[in-house]
Each structure stands twice: as structure tokens, then as C-alpha cells.
C-alpha positions in Angstrom: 20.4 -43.8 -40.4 21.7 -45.6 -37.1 19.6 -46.2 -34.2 21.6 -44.1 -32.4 21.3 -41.1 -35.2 18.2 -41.2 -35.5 17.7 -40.9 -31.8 19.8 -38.2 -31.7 17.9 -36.8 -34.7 14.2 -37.2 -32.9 15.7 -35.6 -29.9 16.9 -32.5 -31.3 13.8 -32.3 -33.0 11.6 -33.0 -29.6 14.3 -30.6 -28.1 13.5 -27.7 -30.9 9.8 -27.7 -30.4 9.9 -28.2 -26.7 12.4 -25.0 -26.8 9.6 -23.2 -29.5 6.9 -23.6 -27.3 9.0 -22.4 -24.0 9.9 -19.6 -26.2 6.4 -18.7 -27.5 5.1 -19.0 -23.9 7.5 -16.7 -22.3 6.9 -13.9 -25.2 3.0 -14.8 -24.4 3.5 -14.2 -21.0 5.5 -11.1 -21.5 2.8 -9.7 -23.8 0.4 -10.7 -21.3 2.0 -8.1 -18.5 2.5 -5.4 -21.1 -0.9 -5.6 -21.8 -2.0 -5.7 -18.1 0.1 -2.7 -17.7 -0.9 -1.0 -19.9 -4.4 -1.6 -19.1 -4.0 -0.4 -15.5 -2.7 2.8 -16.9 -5.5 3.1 -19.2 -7.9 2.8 -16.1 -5.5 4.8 -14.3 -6.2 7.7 -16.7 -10.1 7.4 -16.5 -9.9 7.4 -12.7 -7.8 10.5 -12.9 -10.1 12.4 -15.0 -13.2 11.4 -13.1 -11.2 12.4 -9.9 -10.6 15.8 -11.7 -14.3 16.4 -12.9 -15.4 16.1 -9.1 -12.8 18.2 -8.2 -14.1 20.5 -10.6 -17.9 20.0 -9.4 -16.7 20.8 -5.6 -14.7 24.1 -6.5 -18.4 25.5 -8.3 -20.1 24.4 -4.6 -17.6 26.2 -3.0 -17.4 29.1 -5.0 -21.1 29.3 -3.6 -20.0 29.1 -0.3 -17.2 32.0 -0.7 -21.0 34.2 -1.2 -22.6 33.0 1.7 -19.2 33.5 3.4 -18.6 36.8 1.8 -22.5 38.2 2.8 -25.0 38.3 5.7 -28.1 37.9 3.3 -28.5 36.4 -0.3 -31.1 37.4 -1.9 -32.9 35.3 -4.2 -31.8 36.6 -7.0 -28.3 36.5 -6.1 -28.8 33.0 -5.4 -30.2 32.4 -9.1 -28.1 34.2 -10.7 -24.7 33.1 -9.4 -26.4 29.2 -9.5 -27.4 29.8 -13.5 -23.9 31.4 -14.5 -22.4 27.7 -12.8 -24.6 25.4 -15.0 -23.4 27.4 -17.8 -20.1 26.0 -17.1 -21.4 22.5 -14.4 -23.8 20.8 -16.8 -23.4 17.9 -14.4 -25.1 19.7 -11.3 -28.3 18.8 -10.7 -29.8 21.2 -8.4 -28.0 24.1 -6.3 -29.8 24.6 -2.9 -29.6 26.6 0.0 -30.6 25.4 3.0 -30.8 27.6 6.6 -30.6 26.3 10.0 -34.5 27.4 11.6 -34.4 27.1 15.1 -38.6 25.9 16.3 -39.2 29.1 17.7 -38.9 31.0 14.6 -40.4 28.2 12.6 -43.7 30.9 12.1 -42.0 34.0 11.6 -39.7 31.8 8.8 -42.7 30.1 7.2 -44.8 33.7 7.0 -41.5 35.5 5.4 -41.3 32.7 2.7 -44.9 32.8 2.0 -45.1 36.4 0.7 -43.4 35.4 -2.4 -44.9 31.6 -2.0 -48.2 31.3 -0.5 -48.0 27.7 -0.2 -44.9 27.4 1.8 -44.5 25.5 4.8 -41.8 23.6 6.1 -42.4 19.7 4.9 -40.9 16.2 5.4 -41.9 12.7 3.7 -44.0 10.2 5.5 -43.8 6.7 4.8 -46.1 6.2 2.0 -44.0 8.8 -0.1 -46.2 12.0 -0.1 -44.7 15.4 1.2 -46.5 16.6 4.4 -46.5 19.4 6.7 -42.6 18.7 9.3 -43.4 17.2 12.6 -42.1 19.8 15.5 -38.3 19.3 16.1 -36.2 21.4 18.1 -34.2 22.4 14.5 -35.2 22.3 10.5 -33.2 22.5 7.6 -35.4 23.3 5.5 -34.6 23.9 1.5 -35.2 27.7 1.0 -33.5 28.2 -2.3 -33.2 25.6 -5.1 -32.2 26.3 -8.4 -33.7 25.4 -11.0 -36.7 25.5 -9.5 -38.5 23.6 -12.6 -38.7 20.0 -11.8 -37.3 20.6 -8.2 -40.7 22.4 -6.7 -41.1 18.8 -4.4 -37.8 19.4 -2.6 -38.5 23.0 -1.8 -39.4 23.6 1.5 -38.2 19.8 2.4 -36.5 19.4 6.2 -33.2 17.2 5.5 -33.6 16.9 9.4 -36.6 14.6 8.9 -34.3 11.6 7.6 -32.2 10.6 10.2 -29.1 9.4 8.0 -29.0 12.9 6.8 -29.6 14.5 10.1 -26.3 12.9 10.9 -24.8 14.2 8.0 -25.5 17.5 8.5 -24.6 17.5 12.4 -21.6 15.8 11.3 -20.6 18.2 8.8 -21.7 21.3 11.6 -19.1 20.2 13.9 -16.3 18.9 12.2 -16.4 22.0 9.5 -15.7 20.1 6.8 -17.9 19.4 3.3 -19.7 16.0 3.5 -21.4 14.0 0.6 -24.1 11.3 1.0 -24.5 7.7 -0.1 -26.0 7.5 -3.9 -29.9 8.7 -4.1 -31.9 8.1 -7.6 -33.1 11.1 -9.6 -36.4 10.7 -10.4 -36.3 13.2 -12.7 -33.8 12.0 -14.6 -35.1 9.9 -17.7 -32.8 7.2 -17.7 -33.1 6.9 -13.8 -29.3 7.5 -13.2 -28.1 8.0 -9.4 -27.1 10.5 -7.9 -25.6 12.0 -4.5 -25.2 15.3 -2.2 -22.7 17.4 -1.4 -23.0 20.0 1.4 -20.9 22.5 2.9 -21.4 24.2 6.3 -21.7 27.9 6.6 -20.7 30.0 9.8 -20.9 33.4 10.9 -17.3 34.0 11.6 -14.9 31.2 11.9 -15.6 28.9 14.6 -12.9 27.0 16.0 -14.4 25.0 18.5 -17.7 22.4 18.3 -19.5 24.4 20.5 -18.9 27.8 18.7 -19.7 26.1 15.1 -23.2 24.9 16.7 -23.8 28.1 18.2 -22.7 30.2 14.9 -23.9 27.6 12.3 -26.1 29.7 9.9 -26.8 26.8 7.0 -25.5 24.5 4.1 -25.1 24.5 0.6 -26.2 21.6 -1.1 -25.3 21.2 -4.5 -27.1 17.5 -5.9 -24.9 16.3 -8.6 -25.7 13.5 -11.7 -23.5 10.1 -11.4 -23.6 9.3 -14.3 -23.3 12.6 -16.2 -20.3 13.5 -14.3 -18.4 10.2 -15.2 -19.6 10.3 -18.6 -18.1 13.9 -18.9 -14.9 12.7 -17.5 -14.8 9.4 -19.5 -15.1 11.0 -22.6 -12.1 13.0 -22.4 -9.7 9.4 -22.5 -8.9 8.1 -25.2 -8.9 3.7 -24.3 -11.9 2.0 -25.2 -12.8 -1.4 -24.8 -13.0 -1.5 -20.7 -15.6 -2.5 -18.6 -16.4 -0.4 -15.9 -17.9 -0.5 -12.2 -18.2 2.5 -9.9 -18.8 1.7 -6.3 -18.9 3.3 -3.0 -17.5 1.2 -0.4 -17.3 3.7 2.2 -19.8 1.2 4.3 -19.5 -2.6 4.8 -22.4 -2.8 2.0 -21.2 -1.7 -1.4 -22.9 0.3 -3.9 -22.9 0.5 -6.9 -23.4 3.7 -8.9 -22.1 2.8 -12.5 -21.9 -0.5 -14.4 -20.9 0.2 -18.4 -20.6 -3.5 -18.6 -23.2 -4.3 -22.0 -25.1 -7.0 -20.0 -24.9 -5.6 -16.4 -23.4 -8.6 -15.4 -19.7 -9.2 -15.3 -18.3 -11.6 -17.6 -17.2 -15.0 -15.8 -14.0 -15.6 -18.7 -13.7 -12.5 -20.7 -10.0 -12.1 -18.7 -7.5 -12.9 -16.7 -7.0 -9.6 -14.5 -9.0 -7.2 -13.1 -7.9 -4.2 -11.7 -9.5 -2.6 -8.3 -8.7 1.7 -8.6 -9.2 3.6 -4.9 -10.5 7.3 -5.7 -9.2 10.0 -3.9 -11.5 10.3 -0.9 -14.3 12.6 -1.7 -16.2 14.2 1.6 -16.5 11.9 3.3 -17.4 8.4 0.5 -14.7 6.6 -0.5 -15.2 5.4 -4.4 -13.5 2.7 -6.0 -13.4 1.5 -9.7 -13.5 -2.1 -10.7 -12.3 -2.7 -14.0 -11.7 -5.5 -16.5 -11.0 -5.6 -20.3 -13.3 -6.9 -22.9 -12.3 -9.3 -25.3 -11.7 -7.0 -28.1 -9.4 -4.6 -25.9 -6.8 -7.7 -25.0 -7.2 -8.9 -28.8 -6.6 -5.5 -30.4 -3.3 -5.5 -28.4 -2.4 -9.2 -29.0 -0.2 -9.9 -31.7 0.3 -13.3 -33.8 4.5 -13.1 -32.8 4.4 -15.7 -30.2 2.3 -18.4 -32.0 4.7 -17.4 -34.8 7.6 -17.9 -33.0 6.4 -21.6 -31.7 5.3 -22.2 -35.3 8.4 -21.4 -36.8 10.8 -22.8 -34.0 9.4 -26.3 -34.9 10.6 -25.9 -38.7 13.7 -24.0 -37.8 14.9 -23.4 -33.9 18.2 -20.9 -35.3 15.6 -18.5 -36.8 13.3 -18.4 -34.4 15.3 -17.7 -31.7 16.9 -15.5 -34.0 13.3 -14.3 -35.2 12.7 -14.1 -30.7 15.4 -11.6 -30.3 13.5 -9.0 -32.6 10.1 -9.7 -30.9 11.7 -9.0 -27.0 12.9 -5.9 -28.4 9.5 -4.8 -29.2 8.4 -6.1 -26.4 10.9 -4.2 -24.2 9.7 -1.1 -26.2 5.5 -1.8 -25.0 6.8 -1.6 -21.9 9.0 1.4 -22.2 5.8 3.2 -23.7 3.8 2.1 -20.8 6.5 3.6 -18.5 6.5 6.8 -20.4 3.1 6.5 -19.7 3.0 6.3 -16.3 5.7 8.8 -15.9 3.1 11.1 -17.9 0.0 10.1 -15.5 2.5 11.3 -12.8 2.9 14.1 -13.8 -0.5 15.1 -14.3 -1.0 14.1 -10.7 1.3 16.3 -9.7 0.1 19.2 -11.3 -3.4 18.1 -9.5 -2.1 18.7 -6.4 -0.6 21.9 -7.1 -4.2 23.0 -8.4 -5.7 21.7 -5.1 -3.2 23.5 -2.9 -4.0 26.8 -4.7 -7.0 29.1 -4.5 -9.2 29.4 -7.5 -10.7 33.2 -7.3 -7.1 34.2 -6.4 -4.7 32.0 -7.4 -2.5 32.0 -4.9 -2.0 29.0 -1.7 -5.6 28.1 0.2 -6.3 27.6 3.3 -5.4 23.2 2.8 -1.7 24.5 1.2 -1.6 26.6 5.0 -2.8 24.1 7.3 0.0 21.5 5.5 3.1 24.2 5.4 2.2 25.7 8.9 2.4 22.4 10.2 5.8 21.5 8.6 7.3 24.9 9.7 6.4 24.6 13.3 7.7 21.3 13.3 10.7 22.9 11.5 11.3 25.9 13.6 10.8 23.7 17.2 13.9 21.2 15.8 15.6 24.3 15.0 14.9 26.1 18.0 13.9 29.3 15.2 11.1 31.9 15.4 8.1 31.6 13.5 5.5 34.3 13.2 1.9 34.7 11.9 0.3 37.5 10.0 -3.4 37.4 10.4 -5.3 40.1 7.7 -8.9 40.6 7.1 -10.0 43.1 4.1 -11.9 46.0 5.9 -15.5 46.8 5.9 -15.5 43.9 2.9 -19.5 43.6 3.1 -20.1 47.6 2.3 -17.7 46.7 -0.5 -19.8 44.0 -1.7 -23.0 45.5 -1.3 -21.9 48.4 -3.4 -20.4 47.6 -6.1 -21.4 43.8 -6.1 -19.9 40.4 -5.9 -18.2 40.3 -9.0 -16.2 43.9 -8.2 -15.6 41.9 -5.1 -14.3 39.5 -6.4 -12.1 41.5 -8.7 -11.1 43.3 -5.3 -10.3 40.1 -3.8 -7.5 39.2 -6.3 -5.8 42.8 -6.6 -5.1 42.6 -2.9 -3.9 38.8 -3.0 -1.8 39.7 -5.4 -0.2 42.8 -3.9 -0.6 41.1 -0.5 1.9 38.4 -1.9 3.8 40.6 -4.1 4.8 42.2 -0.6 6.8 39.0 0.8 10.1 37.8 -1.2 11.5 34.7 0.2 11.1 32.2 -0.8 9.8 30.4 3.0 7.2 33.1 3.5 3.6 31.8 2.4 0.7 33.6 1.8 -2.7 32.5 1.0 -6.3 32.6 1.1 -8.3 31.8 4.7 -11.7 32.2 3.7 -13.9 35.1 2.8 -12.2 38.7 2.4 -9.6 36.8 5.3 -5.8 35.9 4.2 -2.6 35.2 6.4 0.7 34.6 6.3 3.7 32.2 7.3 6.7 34.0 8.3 9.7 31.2 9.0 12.8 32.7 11.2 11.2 36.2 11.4 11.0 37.7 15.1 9.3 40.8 13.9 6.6 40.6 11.9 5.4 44.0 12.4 7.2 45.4 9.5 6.2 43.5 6.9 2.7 43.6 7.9 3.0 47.0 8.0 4.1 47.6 4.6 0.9 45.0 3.4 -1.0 47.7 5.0 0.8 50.6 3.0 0.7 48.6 0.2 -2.7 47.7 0.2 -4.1 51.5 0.8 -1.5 52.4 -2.3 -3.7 50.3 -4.6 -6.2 53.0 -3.9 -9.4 51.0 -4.7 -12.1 52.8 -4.2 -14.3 51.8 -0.7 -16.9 54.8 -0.6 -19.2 53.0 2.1 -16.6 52.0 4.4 -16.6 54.2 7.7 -12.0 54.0 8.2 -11.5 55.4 4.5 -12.6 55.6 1.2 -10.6 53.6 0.1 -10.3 49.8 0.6 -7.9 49.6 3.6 -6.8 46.1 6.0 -6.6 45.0 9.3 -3.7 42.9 10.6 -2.6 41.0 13.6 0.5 39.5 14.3 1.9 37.1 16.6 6.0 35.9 16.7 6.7 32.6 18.9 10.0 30.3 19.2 8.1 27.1 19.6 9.1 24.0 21.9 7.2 20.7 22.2 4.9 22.2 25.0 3.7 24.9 22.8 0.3 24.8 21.0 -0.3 25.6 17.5 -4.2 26.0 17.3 -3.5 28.8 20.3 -0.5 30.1 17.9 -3.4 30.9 15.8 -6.1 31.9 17.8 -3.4 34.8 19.2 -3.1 35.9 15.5 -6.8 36.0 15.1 -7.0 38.3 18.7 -4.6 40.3 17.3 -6.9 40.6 13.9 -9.7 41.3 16.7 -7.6 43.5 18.3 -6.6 46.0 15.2 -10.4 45.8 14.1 -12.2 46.9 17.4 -9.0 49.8 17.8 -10.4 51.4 14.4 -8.8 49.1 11.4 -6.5 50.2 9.3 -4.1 49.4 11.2 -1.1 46.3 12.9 -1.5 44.7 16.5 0.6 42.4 18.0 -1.3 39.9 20.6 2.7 40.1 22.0 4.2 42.5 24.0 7.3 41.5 22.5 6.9 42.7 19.6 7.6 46.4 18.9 8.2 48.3 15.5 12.2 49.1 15.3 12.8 52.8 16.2 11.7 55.3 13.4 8.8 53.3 12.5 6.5 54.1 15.0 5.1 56.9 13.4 3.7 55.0 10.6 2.4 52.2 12.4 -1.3 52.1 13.8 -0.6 49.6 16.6 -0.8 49.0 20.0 
């Protein structure tokens, strides 16, 4: 062989394996973002679920609230009962609680009432050394008056949350924006394996306060519910199917992060185990914003490593035709992880989707709550002041709903509740109009390019007193009858919404205190077409 030949002949060679490697690289490196995609979907999916079990914890708190909302006084027993049929289905709940704003001048009179049934009562808070003491005098307590279960929860009852002055600003928070709040992480120490855990509470009002000043004045309490950490993320863990990921649960909602789950084996991440590590933002909850830190293990990248690109390289040395040859099959399946992922994701999408839907839509009822109105009110007075259209509002409130309650008990209410949602929306058919849920025994509805709104409120009210569900306590009839108001405006960019719906809510104020049963319009504008009068009950 020639000098020249066999230069040619090393050169190929050096050429073949130089090509080999390049090849086995680039199929390493494509294996290496398949499996980083797919990874993130894996931790995608975990995120989802744990986002869906808190979800699920803060619909049982609020289904708590809708009694509180839906009564002036719950008994104890109430309180028990409804709180032990929700850890039949919330194992992950802690502690239910019920706490009541006590103003200092009724501090005695409150402390004597809870004594008959507790002789040891008294209103307490925690001094520095850790023991429970008799409260210091403050111009407000919130004090915990019902806790459920009461074993192994006997320290916190009677405990002022206005004693600690982060949660004093919670709570005060909470009372005048209206909204749910949750707290940093706490630790359990009842809890065996000393797992954290945090608090949500929700603001309860008599009425519905629309201004700061009202919700101070007409703040009656919070329900706390103290949920398990750790319990609620194992519960949504377990229902994924990826092992093999290490995982870290923080709250970053301050400048100093917490951490509230580590599942890595030695507590300590690994300095090598990978080359990516994903960062997940939860959905806001109340107030905290979570985040999950994730990284593989070892085993999880090796389990989804194959052999094809070293066996590419090895086999491009010996024979470059066959394994590029060999390279073409290995892309395809590499092209077809990724397509898998993809489908994935599309899949994870979906589910999202179907998330929102479920958090746009009220649970007792089933039909849009009050988030779904506040969004599609918004969008349609946006929509009818570019359109120059008329929008109205029906405001409806379920008469003498308490008798009802009282009666024949919260879970006929309930049952009530949902046979007039569902005839209430069975009475609107286009597609634009939107009713849903407002709170309590309250609904309304969204009425795009409608002018008169009188009508179909009046046949809600016809409709309702068809169903002919019986009300024997209730002074207007005997049957369970509703209250409406309606309001009609053609809005331009000077008009204001919040008074849009405070006019409905006169209107509701209006039919109520002119004998319910009955439509008012907060407009003089609006009058029932000729022939209907007779059959309306309004102004």
C-alpha cells in the first residue's frame, strides 16, 4: 500500500470514528432532552395532582363556610357533625375550628356561656416559655370555640389567634379583603413523625359586605380548617404513576424560603446525581405561593437510557454505512419519545382544562360560582361598552331560607338549594345568559343585550313557586318562594360596575322589605310590557 493509500486509508478510518462519535453524541444528546422532557411532564403531573388535592381540601373548608353563611347560630353539634362527615372523605384535615370575633366588652358574658358546658373555659394565649395562660385584655379576641376533633386538640381550644401578631395580621387581612388566607408552615406536635403543617381560614359576614368598613363592622368569625403537609402531598403523590424523583416543597411566598417537604433519601440534595433540575410554580393558594424543586435520581435517568448511542459509536468505528444506516432507525424512535411526551403534554393539558372548568363551577349546585361571575361579568361589560349594548343584572335571594333550614335541616337545604339552581338556570336559554351561585341561599344572573330584564325574572319567580317545595315556616307562603331585583344599564367608560351591582342588590333589598315574592327594578326604566303587569309583584 502507497504512502498516499494508506493515508487516505487512516483518514477514512480517523474520519469514520470521528463521524461515529458525532453521531453517538448527537443521539445522546437527543435522548438527553427526551428524557428531560419527559421528566418535566412527570413532575408536571405530581404538581397537578397536589394542586388538585388542595383544591379539594379548600372546597370541604368552604363547604363549612356555606353553613355558617347559610345560619345565624351553629350549634355544637352541627359543628361536629358536618366536621366528622368531612374527615370521612378529608383524611388530610387536621383539625376543623371555628373561631368568633369577641369584642372585650362581652369577653365575660362569652367566657360564662362557654363554661356551662366547659367549666374551665377562658379565653387563653401562649407566653413566652410555651405554657397556655389566661389572654391579656385586647380591644378584640379570636378565640377557638369549636374544634373538631377535640381529642388531641384540647390545648388550642379557647386559644386567641389575636395573641400572635403574624396571625393577627392574617386574620385582619383576610376581614377586609374577603378573601380565604393560609399561613406560613406550623409543626404538628401531635403528629408522630413531626410533619408540618399550615392554616387556612375563611372570613364569615353577616350579609355581604362590600366595603372594608362594612366587613369590619359585620365580620362575625373564621373558619379555620389546619391541614397535614405531608399527608396531603402523599395523598396526591400516590395517585402518579413516575417514580424515581426527588422532591422539595417550598413556600417562597417571603424572601426566606421554607421548606415543607424534602423526599430526597438523605435530606440533602445530591451535588452530581444530574444534569437538570426543574423549578414547578403551584397555582397560588390563599395567599402562599408553593413551588416544587425537582431532580431525577440516578436510576430514573438510567431506566430511560438506552445502550443505542454507545452502540452506534461502537459500531460506526467497525462499519460507518451501517451505522448511519443503523442511526436512521434509532432517530426514529427517538422522534417517537418525543411524540409520546407531546401526547403527553397535550393530555396534562387537558386535564388542566377540565380543572378550571371544575373551579369555575359550584360544587353543592353544579352550576357557575361566584369566581365564573366576577370573570364573565367583567368581559361582558367590557363587551357591551365597545358595543354600545345593554346589559342587565338579576339579583335573587331564596326567601325566608333560614326557617327552611331550621326546619327541615341543612341537608334538605341543601337538596333545596340545587332544585332551584337548576330550575333557576333551566329558565334562561341562550347561550350569553349566565347564572350562578353568589353565596348562601343568594344566586344572579348575566343578561347580555337584554333591556328588560323583568320578564325573565319574572318567570324565575313563577317557576320557582311551580316547584312547589314545601316552606311551612316561612311568613310570604308555604311554599319556598324568591325575591329578585333587577337593574338594565348601556354602559360607557364613565360608568361603574361595583355600583351596577350594588343597584341590583337594592333592588333585591327593595323586593324583600315590599313583602318578597316578588321583582323590583332599582330603574324607573324598566317596566313589564303591557299585559304583564298583573302577574308581576313590582314596583
Amino acid at each position: 500500500m502507497s504512502f498516499t493509500s494508506k493515508h487516505n486509508f487512516l483518514l477514512a478510518i480517523a474520519l469514520g470514528i470521528v463521524l461515529s462519535v458525532l453521531l453517538g453524541w448527537t443521539l445522546y444528546t437527543k435522548e438527553t432532552k427526551a428524557i428531560e422532557l419527559h421528566f418535566k411532564n412527570d413532575v408536571n403531573d405530581k404538581t397537578a395532582a397536589l394542586e388538585r388535592e388542595l383544591s379539594l381540601n379548600l372546597e370541604a373548608l368552604y363547604s363549612v363556610k356555606g353553613v355558617f353563611d347559610s345560619s345565624e347560630e351553629v350549634t355544637p353539634g352541627e359543628f361536629s357533625k358536618l366536621a366528622q362527615n368531612i374527615f370521612i372523605r378529608h383524611r388530610d384535615i387536621q383539625a376543623l375550628e371555628w373561631i368568633p370575633k369577641v369584642l372585650d366588652s362581652r369577653r365575660s358574658s362569652f367566657e360564662e356561656a362557654a363554661r356551662q358546658k366547659y367549666p374551665d373555659f377562658e379565653i387563653t394565649e401562649r407566653e413566652i416559655q410555651g405554657s397556655m395562660v389566661r389572654a391579656q385584655q385586647r380591644p378584640v379576641y379570636y378565640p377557638v370555640h369549636y374544634v373538631e376533633p377535640m381529642a388531641g386538640n384540647e390545648v388550642a381550644f379557647g386559644f386567641d389567634l389575636a395573641s400572635n401578631p403574624q396571625r393577627q395580621l392574617a386574620l385582619e387581612t383576610s376581614r377586609d379583603l374577603g378573601v380565604p388566607r393560609a399561613s406560613a408552615s406550623i409543626t404538628l406536635v401531635q403528629e408522630s413523625a413531626n410533619q408540618k403543617g399550615f392554616l387556612i381560614f375563611i372570613p364569615i359576614y353577616d350579609g355581604q359586605p362590600t366595603t372594608v368598613e362594612k366587613r369590619r363592622m359585620r365580620l362575625r368569625g373564621f373558619v379555620l380548617g389546619v391541614f397535614r403537609i405531608g399527608d396531603i402531598f402523599a395523598s396526591a403523590i400516590k395517585r402518579t404513576t413516575a417514580k424515581g424523583i426527588n422532591l422539595v416543597l417550598v413556600d417562597n411566598t417571603t424572601t426566606s424560603i421554607d421548606i415543607l417537604i424534602n423526599t430526597y433519601a438523605s435530606k440533602q440534595p445530591p451535588s452530581a446525581t444530574s444534569s437538570f433540575e426543574y423549578n414547578k410554580q403551584l397555582t397560588p393558594l390563599v395567599g402562599r405561593q408553593w413551588a416544587v424543586i425537582a431532580t431525577p435520581t440516578a436510576g430514573y435517568v438510567a431506566e430511560r437510557r438506552t445502550i443505542l448511542p454507545y452502540a452506534i459509536s461502537l459500531f460506526g468505528m467497525l462499519l460507518v454505512a451501517i451505522g448511519a444506516a443503523y442511526s436512521l432507525v434509532v432517530l426514529r424512535r427517538t422522534a417517537l419519545i418525543e411524540q409520546t411526551v407531546l401526547d403527553r403534554t397535550k393530555d396534562l393539558n387537558d386535564a388542566k382544562k377540565e380543572l378550571e372548568v371544575l373551579t369555575k363551577t359550584d360544587s353543592l349546585t353544579g352550576i357557575a360560582n361566584r369566581r365564573h361571575f366576577t370573570e364573565y361579568l367583567e368581559a361582558e361589560w367590557k363587551r357591551a361598552i365597545r358595543d354600545k349594548s345593554p346589559l342587565s343584572l338579576i339579583m335573587i335571594d331564596i326567601d325566608h331560607f333560614k326557617n327552611f333550614n331550621d326546619k327541615y335541616g341543612h341537608l334538605s337545604g341543601d337538596e333545596c338549594l340545587k332544585k332551584v339552581a337548576h330550575c333557576l338556570q333551566s329558565s334562561f336559554h341562550r347561550s350569553t345568559d349566565l347564572i350562578a351561585r353568589f353565596g348562601g341561599e343568594e344566586f344572579v344572573a348575566i343578561l347580555p343585550n337584554t333591556k328588560n330584564p323583568i320578564i325573565p325574572a319574572e318567570q324565575c319567580r313563577l317557576s320557582i313557586e311551580n316547584l312547589k317545595i314545601p316552606n311551612e315556616d316561612a311568613s310570604t307562603s308555604s311554599f319556598v318562594t324568591i325575591s329578585a331585583g333587577v337593574i338594565t344599564i348601556t354602559p360607557d367608560e364613565t360608568a361603574n360596575r361595583a355600583e351596577f351591582e350594588r343597584n341590583a342588590d337594592r333592588a333585591l333589598y327593595k323586593a324583600k322589605e315590599s313583602g318578597r315574592n316578588r321583582v323590583c327594578s332599582n330603574s324607573d326604566s324598566n317596566h313589564p310590557p303591557p299585559g304583564l303587569e298583573k302577574s308581576l309583584h313590582s314596583v
